[in-house]
N, C-alpha and C positions, 0 to 999 in steps of 0.2 A: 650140671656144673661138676662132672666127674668123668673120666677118660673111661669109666666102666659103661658112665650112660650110651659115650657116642662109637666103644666097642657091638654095645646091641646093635645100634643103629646105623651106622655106619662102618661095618667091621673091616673093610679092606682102603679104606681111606686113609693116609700120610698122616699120620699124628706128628713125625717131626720127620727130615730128613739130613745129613752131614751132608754137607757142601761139598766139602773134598774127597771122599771116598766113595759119595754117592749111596751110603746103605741108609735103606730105611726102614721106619717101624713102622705099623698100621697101627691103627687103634685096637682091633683083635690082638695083634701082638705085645701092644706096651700091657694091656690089661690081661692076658695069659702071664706074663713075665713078671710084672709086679705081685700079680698073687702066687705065684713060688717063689720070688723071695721073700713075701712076707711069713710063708710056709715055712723056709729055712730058717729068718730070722727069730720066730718062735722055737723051730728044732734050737737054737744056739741061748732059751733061755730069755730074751728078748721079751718083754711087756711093755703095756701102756706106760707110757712115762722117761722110759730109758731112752737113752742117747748112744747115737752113733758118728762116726765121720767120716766124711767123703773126701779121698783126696784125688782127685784128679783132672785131665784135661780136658777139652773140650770132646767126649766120647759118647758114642752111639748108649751104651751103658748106664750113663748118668742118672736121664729121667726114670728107667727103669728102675734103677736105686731109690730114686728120692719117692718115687710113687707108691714104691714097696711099703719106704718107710710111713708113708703119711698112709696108708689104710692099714697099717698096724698101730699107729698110736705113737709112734716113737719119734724121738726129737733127735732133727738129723743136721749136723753141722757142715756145712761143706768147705773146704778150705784152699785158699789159693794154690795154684801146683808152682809157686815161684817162690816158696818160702823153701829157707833152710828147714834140714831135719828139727834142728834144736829149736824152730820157732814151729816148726807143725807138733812138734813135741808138748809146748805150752799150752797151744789151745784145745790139743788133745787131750792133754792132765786136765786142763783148765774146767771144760766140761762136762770131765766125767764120762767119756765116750766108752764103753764096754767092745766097741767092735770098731776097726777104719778100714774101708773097703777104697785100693787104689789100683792103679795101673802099671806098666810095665812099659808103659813110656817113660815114667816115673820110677824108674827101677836103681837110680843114683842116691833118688830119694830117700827110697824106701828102702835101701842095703844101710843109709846112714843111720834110721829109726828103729832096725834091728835090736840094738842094746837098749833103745830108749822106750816109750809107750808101757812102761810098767803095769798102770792101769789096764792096760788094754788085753781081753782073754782071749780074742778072736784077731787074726789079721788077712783080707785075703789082695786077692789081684787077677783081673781083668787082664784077657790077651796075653795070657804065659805068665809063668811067676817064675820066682827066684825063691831061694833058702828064705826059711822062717815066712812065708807067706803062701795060701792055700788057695787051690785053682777057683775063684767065684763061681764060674757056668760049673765045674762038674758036682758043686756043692748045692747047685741051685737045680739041676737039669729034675732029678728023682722027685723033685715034688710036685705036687698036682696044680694045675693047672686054674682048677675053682677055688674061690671065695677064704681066710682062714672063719672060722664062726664066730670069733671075735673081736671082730673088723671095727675100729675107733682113728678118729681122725687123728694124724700126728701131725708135726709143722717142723717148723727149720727154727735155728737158735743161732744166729749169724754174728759174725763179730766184727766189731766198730773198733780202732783203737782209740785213744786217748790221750791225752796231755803228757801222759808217764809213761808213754811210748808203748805200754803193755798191750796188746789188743784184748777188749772185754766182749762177752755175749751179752747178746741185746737178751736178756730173760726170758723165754717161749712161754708161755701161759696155755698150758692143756685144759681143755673143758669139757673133755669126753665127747666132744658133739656126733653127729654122722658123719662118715666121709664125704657125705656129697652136700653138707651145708654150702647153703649161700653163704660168701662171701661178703657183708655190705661195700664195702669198696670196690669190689671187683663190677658190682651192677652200674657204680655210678665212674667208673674209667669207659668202662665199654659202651654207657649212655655216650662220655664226651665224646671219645677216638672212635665211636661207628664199629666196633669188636664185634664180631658173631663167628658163626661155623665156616663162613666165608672168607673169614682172614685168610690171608698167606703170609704171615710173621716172619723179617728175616731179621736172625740174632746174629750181629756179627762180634759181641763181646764175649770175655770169658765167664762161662756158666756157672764158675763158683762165684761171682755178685751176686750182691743181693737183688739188683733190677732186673739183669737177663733172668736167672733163679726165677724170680716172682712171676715174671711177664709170663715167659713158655709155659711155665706151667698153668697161669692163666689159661694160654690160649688154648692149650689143652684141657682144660677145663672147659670153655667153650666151643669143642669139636674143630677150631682151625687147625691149619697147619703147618708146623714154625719149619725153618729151612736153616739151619744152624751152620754157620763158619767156626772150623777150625783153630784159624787165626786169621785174623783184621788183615784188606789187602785192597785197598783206594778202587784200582779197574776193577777186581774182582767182584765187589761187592756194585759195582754199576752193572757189571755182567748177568747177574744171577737176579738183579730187579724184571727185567723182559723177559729171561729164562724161566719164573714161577712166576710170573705176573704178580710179583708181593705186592701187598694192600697198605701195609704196615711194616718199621721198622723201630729199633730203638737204638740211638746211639751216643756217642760222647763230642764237645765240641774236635775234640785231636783229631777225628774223624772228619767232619767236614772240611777241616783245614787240609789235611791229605786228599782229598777228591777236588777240592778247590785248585791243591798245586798240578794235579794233570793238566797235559799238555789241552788244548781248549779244544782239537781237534779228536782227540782218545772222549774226553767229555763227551761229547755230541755223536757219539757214535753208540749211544745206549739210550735205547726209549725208556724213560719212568714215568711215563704218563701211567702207569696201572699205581703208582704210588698217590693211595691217597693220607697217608700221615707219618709224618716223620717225627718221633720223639726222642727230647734230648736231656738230661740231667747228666748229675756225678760234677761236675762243674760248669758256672756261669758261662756264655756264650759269646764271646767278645762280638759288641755290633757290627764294626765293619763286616767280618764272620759270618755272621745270619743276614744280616743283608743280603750279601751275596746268595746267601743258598738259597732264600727266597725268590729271591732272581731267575736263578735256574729251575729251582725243583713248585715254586708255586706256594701261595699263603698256605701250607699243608704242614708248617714245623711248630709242631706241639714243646711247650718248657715246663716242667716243674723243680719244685726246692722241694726235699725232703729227705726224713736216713732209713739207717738200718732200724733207727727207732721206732718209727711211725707213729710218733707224738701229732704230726702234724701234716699239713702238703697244701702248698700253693700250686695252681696250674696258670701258668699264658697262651691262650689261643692265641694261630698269630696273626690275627688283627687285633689281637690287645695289647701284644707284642708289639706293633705296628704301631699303638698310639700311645704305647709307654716305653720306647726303647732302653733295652739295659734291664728289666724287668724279669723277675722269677714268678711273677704272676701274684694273682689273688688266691687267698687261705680259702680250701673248700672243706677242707679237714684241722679241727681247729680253729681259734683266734689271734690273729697276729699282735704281741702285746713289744712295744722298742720300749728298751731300761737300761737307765742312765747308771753309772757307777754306782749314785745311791740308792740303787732299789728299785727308784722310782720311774712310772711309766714317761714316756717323751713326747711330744706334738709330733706332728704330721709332720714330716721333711727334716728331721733330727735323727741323727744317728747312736743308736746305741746296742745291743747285747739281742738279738731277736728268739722271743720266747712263742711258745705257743700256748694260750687257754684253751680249756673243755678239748683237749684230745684225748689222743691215747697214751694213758698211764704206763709207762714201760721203767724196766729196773735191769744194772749192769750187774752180771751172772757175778758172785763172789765177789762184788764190789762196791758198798754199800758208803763208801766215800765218794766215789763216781758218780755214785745215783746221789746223792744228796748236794753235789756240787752241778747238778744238773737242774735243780731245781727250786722255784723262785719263794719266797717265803710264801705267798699265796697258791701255789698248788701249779704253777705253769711252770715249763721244762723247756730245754735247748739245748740246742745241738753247738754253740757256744760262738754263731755266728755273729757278725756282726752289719747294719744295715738300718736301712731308713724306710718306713711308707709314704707315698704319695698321697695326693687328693685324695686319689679314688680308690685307695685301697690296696695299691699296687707295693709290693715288695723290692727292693732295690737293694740286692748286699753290696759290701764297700771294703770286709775285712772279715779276717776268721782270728776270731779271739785266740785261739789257740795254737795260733801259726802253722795249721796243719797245710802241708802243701795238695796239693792237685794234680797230677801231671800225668796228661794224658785221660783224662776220666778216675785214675786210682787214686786213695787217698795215702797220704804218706806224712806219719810222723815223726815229726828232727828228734825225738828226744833218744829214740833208737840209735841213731847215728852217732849223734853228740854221746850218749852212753858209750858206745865202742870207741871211737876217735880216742874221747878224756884217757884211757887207758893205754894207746900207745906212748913207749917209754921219750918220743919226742917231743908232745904234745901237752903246753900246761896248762890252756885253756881253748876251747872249741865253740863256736853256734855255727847251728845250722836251719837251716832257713827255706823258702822258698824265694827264685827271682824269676822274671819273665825270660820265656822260652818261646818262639813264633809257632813251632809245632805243638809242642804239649802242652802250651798253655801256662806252665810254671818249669823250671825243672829243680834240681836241690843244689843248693849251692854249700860248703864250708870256710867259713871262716877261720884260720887257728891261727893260733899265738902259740907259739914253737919255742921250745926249753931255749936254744940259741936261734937266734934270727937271722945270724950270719949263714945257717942252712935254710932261710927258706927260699924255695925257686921250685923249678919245675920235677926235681927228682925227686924234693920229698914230697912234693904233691902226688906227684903219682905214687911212691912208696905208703903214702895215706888212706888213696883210695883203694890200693890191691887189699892191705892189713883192711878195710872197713867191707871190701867183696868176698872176704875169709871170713866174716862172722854174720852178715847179713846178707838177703836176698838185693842183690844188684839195683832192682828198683828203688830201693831204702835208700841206698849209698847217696853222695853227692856226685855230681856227675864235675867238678871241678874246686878245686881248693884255690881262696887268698889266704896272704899272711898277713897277719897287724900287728903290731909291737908289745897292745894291748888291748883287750877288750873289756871296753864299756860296761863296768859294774860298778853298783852302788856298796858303800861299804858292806852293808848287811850280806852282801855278797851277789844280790839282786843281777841279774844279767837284762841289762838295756839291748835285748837283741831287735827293738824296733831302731835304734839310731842305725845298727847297719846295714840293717833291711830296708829302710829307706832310701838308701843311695842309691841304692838298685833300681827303684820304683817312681825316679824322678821324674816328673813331665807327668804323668797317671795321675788322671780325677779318681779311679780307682785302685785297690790294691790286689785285686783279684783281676785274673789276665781271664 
């Protein structure tokens, strides 16, 4: 259960390979590489416990970093390569990272974070650097290649945002173990999905998620061998299933819907018959959607609900799929508890607030307001979903308490938005929202109430959006602005942003696309 075991044993075999460049690591290699950086990580002061950050893109590099850190003991954050400077800047302050190690594709980024990362004593880069950041390979090449003699497992400390738009860390819990502890979850995903040394895992998500994250490393922890995309690309990713004969993939529904819109002739010119599981989370699966894929690819699309928490996790195989459509599956992790506004739990086919009992206790990094609005006066926690059980046990969401949108597999919180927006000097009140998108599933919509109404129309709409692409990563933004005269508040000041999120979502038994 550790890339050093299947370096013994299988030293010149593919631990992962990039799709688009073609370079690859062996398992000899990721486990030579990892132990000189964990070699350097200790030269730079680095102990069991400490935190570092990762920012970059989808790179050969990555796992080498992240495997460095976890047989040093240290807690490694990895952070999306699509946020501004000033928002990688927060979650860098946010958890205390001593070292962010990025890339030079990322060099727009990283010239912005120059003045900023105060905390931070170390900063390097990957593939050429620039001012104020130091070569990684020639900092790493001089150290030795064996074992450091104080090798401790570290882990990742990933962040979730939240209702106040801030994004928080999921808390890491160090416990000194071995690096190559069993995993309990990890034994009972690879009982379901059939996981061993024989996978061919093709990731086509970005590797700072928490799922792609998790999974590869999984698989490399089980001597397979993941086949990593760059960036997402509908033919391409049909292409490279018969090219590595993949066994296994994990993806978002935005995904299938792109491969669904290929011409039906481009489709059928790609054997996946060597696919035997297809996994999908980050958002619901709209039926018609999985239907179809089933159709083509075969009962072989695996569903789970769960976060960066891991309080909990439902799975749907899919013939359970099959006889509960619309379904996030049964709790294998955890007990599914539905609670009503008052507290109180709900009957079978009722919807309310979905919790989870006896999971795993987890706490947001520096946010002890967060963690406590997460949890139920009896000791069960949530991700602030909202959703119904069936007869038999099954899972059915219908709403995200927290408006948080989806789009595309990413999660995206309006309050971020609505925060920037309220501050343009034309803008006297703002919601922002999710609505249905056929592609991503949701996309971000704005609504404002404009100082004068007599300007609102298509200029200042886009003047909204450009001022909201100047302070936030593009994907935050709204991707379209209405005007209303007024918006929907209670005098308390309360914003009713379900009445104009509802217009949107008329005709839907559900609210999640």
């Amino acid at each position: 259960m550790h890339p050093y075991i299947h370096a013994r044993r299988t030293p010149d075999k593919l631990a992962y390979i990039m799709a688009g460049s073609r370079e690859g690591v062996t398992y000899r290699e990721l486990d030579e590489r990892s132990n000189r950086i964990a070699h350097m990580f200790r030269s730079r002061g680095l102990k069991g416990g400490d935190h570092i950050a990762i920012l970059m893109e989808n790179n050969a590099r990555f796992f080498e970093i992240c495997w460095g850190a976890q047989r040093s003991g240290l807690v490694y954050t990895t952070i999306s390569s699509r946020l501004t400077a000033a928002e990688v800047d927060y979650i860098v302050s946010d958890c205390g990272a001593r070292m962010i190690i990025t890339s030079r594709a990322l060099e727009a980024t990283a010239a912005g974070l120059r003045p900023l990362l105060l905390g931070v004593s170390t900063r390097f880069m990957v593939d050429g650097t620039i001012e104020g950041y130091e070569s990684f390979e020639r900092a790493v090449r001089v150290f030795p290649s064996t074992s450091i003699a104080d090798e401790v497992a570290g882990r990742d400390m990933l962040y979730s945002s939240g209702t106040t738009g801030r994004p928080k860390g999921v808390k890491a819990s160090l416990t000194m173990e071995k690096i190559d502890e069993v995993i309990p979850t990890f034994d009972l995903v690879r009982e379901l999905y059939g996981m061993d040394e024989t996978t061919v895992y093709l990731s086509p998500a970005p590797i700072y998620h928490a799922a792609p994250l998790r999974s590869n490393m999984m698989i490399m922890r089980l001597g397979g061998t993941s086949v990593i995309m760059e960036n997402f690309d509908a033919e391409d990713f049909l292409k490279l299933v018969p090219e590595y004969k993949v066994t296994h993939s994990q993806l978002v529904p935005t995904m299938f819907v792109r491969m669904l819109k290929l011409p039906e002739q481009v489709r059928a010119r790609y054997d996946m018959s060597s696919l035997r599981c297809a996994i999908h989370a980050a958002a619901p699966c709209p039926i018609p959607v999985k239907e179809k894929m089933i159709a083509w690819w075969g009962p072989i699309i695996w569903e789970y609900y769960g976060g960066t928490e891991g309080n909990g996790l439902t799975i749907a195989s899919p013939q359970e799929w099959l006889a509960h459509k619309g379904t996030v599956g049964r709790a294998i992790v955890g007990k599914l508890k539905i609670v009503g506004d008052d507290g109180e739990e709900l009957p079978v086919g009722e919807s309310g607030t979905v919790y989870f009992a006896e999971g795993r206790v987890f706490a947001y990094h520096n946010d002890p307001k967060k963690t406590a609005e997460s949890r139920h006066p009896r000791g069960w926690t949530t991700l602030g979903d909202v959703g119904y059980v069936d007869a038999d046990g099954f899972l059915h969401l219908t709403d995200r308490k927290a408006f948080m949108i989806i789009s595309g597999g990413v999660n995206i919180y309006p309050q971020e938005a609505e925060n920037t927006l309220i501050n343009h000097p034309k803008v006297v009140d703002v919601a922002v929202f999710g609505v249905p998108n056929e592609d991503f599933g949701e996309e971000v919509k704005a609504v404002v109430q404009p100082r004068d109404l007599r300007e609102a129309g298509p200029d200042l709409a886009e003047e909204l959006l450009a001022y909201c692409r100047q302070h936030l990563a593009s994907i935050k933004c709204p991707r379209t602005v209405d005007f209303e005269a007024e918006l929907p508040r209670h005098p308390t000041g309360k914003l009713y942003k379900r009445i104009l999120r509802d217009r949107y979502w008329q005709g839907r038994q559900s609210r999640i696309v």
